[in-house]
TORKOL-4160 file (C-alpha; in steps of 0.2 Angstrom, whole numbers, padded with zeros to 4 digits, m for minus):
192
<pt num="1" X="m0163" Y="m0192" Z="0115"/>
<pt num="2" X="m0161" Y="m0173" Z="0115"/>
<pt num="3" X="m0145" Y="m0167" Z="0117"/>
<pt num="4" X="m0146" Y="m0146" Z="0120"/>
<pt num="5" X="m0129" Y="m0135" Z="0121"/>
<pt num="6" X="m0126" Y="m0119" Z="0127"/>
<pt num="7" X="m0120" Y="m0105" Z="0115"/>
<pt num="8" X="m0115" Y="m0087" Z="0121"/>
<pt num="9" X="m0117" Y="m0074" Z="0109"/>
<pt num="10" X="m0106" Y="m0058" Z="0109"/>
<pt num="11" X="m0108" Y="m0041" Z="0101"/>
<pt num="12" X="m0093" Y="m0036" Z="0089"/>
<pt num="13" X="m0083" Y="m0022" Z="0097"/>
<pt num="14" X="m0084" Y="m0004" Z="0091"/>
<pt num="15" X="m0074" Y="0002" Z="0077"/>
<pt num="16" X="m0059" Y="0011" Z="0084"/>
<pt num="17" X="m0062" Y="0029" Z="0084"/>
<pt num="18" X="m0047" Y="0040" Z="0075"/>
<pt num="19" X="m0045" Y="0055" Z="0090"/>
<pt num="20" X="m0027" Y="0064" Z="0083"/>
<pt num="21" X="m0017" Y="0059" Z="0067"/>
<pt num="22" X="m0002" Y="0066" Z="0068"/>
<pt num="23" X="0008" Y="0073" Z="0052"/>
<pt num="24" X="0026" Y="0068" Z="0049"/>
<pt num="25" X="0037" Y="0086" Z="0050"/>
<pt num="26" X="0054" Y="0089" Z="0047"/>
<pt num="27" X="0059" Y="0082" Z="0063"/>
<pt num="28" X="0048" Y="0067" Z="0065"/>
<pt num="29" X="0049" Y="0058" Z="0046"/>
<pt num="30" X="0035" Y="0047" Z="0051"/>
<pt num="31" X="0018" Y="0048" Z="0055"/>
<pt num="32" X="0004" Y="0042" Z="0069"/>
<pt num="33" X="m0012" Y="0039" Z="0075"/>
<pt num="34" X="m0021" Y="0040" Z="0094"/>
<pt num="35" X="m0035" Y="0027" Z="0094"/>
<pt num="36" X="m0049" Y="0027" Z="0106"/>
<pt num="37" X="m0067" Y="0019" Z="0110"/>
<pt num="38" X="m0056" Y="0003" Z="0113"/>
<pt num="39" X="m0063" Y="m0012" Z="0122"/>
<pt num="40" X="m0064" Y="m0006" Z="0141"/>
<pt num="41" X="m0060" Y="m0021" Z="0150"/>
<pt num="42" X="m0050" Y="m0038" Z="0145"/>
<pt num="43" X="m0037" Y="m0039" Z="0133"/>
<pt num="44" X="m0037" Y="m0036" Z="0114"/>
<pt num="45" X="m0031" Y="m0035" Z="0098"/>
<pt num="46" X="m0028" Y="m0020" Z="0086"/>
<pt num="47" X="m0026" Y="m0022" Z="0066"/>
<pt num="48" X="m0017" Y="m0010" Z="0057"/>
<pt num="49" X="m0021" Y="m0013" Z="0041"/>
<pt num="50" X="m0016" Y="m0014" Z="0023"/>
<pt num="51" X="m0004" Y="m0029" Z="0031"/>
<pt num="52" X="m0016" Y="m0035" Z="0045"/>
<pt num="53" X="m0003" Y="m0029" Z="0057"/>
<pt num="54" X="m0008" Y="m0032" Z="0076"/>
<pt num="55" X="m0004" Y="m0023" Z="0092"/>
<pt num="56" X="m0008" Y="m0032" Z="0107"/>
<pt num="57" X="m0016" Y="m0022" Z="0121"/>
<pt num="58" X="m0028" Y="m0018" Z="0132"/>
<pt num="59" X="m0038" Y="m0001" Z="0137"/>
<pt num="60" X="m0049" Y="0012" Z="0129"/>
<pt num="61" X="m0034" Y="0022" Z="0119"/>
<pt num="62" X="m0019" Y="0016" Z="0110"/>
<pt num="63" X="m0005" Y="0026" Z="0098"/>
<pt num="64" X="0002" Y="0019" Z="0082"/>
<pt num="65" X="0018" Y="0025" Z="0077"/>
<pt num="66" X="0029" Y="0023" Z="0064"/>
<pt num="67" X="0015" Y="0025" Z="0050"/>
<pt num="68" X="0024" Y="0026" Z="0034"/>
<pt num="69" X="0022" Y="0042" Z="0023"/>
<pt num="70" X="0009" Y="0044" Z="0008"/>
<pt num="71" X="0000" Y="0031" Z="0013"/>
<pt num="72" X="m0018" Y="0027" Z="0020"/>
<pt num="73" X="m0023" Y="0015" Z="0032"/>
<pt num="74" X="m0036" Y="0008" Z="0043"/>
<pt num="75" X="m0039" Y="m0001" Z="0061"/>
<pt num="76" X="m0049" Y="m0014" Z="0067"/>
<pt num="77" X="m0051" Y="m0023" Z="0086"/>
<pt num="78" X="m0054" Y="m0042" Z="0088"/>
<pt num="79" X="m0060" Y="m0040" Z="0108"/>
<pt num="80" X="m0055" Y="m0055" Z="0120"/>
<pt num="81" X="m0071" Y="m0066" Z="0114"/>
<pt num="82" X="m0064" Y="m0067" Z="0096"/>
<pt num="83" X="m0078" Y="m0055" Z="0089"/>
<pt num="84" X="m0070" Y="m0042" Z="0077"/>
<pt num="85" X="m0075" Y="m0022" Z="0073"/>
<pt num="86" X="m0080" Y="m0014" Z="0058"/>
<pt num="87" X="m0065" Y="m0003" Z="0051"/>
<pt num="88" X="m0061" Y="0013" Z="0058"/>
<pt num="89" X="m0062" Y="0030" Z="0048"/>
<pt num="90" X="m0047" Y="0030" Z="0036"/>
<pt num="91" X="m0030" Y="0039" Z="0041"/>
<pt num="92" X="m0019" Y="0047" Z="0028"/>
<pt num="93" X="m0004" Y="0049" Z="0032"/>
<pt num="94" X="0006" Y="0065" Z="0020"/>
<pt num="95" X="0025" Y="0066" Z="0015"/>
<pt num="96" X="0035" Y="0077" Z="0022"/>
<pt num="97" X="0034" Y="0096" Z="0021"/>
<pt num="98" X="0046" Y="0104" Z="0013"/>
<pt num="99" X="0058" Y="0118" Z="0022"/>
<pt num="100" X="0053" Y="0133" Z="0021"/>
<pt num="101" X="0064" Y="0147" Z="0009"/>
<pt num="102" X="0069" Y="0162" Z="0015"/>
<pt num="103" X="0071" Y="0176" Z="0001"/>
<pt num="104" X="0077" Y="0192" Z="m0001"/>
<pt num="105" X="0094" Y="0200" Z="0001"/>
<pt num="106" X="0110" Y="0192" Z="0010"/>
<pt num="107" X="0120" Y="0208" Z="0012"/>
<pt num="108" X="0117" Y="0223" Z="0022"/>
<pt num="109" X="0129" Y="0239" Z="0026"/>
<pt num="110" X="0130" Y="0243" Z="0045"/>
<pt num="111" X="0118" Y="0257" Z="0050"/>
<pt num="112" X="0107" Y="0252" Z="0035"/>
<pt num="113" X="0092" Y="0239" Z="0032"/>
<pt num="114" X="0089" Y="0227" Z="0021"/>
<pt num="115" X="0071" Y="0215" Z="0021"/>
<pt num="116" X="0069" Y="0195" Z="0018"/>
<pt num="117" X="0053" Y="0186" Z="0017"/>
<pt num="118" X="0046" Y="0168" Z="0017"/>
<pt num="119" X="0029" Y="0164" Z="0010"/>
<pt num="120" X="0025" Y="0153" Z="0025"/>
<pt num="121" X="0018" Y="0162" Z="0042"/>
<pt num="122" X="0032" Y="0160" Z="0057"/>
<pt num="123" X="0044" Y="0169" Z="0066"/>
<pt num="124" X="0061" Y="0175" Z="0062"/>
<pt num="125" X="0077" Y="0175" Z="0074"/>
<pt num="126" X="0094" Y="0180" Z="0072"/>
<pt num="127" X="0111" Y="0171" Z="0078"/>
<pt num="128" X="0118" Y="0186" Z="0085"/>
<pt num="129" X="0110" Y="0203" Z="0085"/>
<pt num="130" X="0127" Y="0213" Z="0089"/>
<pt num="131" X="0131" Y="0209" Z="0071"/>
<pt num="132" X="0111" Y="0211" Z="0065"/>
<pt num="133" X="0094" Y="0212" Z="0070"/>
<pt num="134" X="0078" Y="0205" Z="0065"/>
<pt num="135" X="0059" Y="0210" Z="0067"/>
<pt num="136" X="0043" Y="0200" Z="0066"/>
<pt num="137" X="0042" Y="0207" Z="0047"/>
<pt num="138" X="0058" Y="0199" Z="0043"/>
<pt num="139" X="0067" Y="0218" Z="0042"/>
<pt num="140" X="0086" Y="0218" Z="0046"/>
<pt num="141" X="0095" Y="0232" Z="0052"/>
<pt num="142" X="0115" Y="0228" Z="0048"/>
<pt num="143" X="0123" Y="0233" Z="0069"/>
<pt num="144" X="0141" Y="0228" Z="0064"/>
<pt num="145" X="0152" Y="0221" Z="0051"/>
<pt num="146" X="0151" Y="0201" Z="0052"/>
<pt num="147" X="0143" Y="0189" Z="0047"/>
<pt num="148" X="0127" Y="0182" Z="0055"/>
<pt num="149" X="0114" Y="0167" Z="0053"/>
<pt num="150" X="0096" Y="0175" Z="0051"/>
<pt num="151" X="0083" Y="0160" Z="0057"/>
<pt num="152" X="0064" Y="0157" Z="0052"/>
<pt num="153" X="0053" Y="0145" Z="0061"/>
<pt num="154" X="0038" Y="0139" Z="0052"/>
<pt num="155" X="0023" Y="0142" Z="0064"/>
<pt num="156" X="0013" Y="0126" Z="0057"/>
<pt num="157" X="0025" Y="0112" Z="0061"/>
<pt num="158" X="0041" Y="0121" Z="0067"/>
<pt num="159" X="0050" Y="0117" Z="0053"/>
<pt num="160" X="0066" Y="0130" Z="0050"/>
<pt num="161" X="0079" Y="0138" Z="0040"/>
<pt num="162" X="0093" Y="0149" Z="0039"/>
<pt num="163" X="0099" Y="0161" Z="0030"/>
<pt num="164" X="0118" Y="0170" Z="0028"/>
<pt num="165" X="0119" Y="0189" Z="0028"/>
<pt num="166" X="0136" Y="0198" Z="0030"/>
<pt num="167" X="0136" Y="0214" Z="0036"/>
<pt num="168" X="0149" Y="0225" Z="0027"/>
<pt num="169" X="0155" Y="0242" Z="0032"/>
<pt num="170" X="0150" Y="0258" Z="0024"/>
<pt num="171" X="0164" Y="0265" Z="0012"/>
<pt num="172" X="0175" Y="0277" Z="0019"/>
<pt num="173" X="0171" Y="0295" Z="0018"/>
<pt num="174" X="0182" Y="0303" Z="0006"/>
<pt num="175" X="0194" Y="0318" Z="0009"/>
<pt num="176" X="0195" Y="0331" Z="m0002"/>
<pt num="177" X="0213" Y="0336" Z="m0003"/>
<pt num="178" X="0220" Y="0350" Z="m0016"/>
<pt num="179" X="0210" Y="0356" Z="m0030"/>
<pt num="180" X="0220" Y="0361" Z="m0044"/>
<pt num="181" X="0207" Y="0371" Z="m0055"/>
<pt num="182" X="0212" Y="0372" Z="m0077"/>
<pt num="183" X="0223" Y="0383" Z="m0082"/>
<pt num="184" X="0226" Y="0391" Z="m0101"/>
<pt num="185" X="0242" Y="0377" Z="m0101"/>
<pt num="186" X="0233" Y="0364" Z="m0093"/>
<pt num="187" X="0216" Y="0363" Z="m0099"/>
<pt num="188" X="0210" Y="0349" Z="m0085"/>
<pt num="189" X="0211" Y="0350" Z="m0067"/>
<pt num="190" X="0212" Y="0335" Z="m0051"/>
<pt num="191" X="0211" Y="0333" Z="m0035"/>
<pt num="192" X="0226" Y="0329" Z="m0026"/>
C-alpha cells in the first residue's frame, strides 16, 4: 500500500532592508528605523532583535520606534507561510548629542560690538534686536541698554542654545568745569 502526501515548499522571505535610521536629537531621546522589502502581500511578522520582539503587520514598509540609545539591533520577517528571513544589516542606534556651547563675551556697550562663536555649524538668532543684533558670523552690535537672549540652532539636528548678553550703556561724557592751575602756595591744581 503506497500512501503519497502533498508537501508545499516556500522560499524564506527577504531580509528586511534598513532605508533610514533615524538619530535620537535633543528633542526626540529615542531612536528609529524605516524597514522595507517587506513581504508584498498577506500578513507578517517582524522581529526586533536582541529580545525577539515582533511587530505584527503587513506591507512592503514598516517604522520602528522607540529604539533605545547606544545600542545595536537587527530585524527579521517570518512571512504568512511560517518561513523566516535572514537578518537585516545592523542598526546602531547613538546617544544623544550634546547641546551645542556658545562662547565668547556676554556684555556689550550700546553702539559697540562684541562676537560669540560655537564650534558647531548653525544659525544664530537674537530674542529682540531693538536691544541687540546678531549676524550669521555670530557678531553682535549692542542697539540699547537691556538684556537680550542671543539664540544658536545647530544645523545638523536642530539642536539649540542660548546665551545672555546685557547691553550696558556707555559711560557718561565728562564735563570739564574750572581748572585751577598750581600756584607758588599751592603747589597742585584740580578740576572743579
Amino acid at each position: 500500500c503506497d500512501q503519497s502526501r502533498i508537501f508545499n515548499v516556500f522560499s524564506n522571505p527577504n531580509a528586511p532592508v534598513v532605508s533610514d535610521v533615524y538619530q535620537p536629537t535633543c528633542y526626540e531621546p529615542s531612536g528609529s528605523v524605516s524597514l522595507t522589502g517587506l513581504p508584498a502581500s498577506g500578513s507578517w511578522i517582524l522581529y526586533r532583535n536582541p529580545g525577539a520582539v515582533p511587530y505584527n503587520g503587513s506591507g512592503i514598509e514598516y517604522d520602528v520606534t522607540n529604539l533605545s540609545l547606544n545600542q545595536s539591533y537587527f530585524f527579521t520577517i517570518r512571512d504568512g507561510n511560517g518561513c523566516t528571513s535572514l537578518q537585516s544589516a545592523e542598526v546602531d542606534i547613538q546617544d544623544i548629542p550634546d547641546d551645542p556651547q556658545i562662547d565668547g563675551e556676554d556684555r556689550v556697550c550700546v553702539g559697540n560690538y562684541t562676537s560669540v562663536s560655537s564650534s558647531d555649524t548653525g544659525l544664530w538668532s537674537t530674542a529682540n534686536s531693538s536691544i541687540a543684533t546678531i549676524n550669521e558670523a555670530g557678531n553682535i552690535y549692542g542697539v540699547a541698554t537691556g538684556i537680550v537672549k542671543i539664540s544658536f540652532t545647530r544645523s545638523i539636528d536642530g539642536c539649540d542654545t542660548e546665551k545672555t548678553i546685557t547691553v550696558y550703556p556707555n559711560p557718561s561724557t565728562l564735563f570739564v568745569g574750572t581748572i585751577v592751575h598750581p600756584t607758588c602756595i599751592l603747589p597742585t591744581g584740580s578740576v572743579l
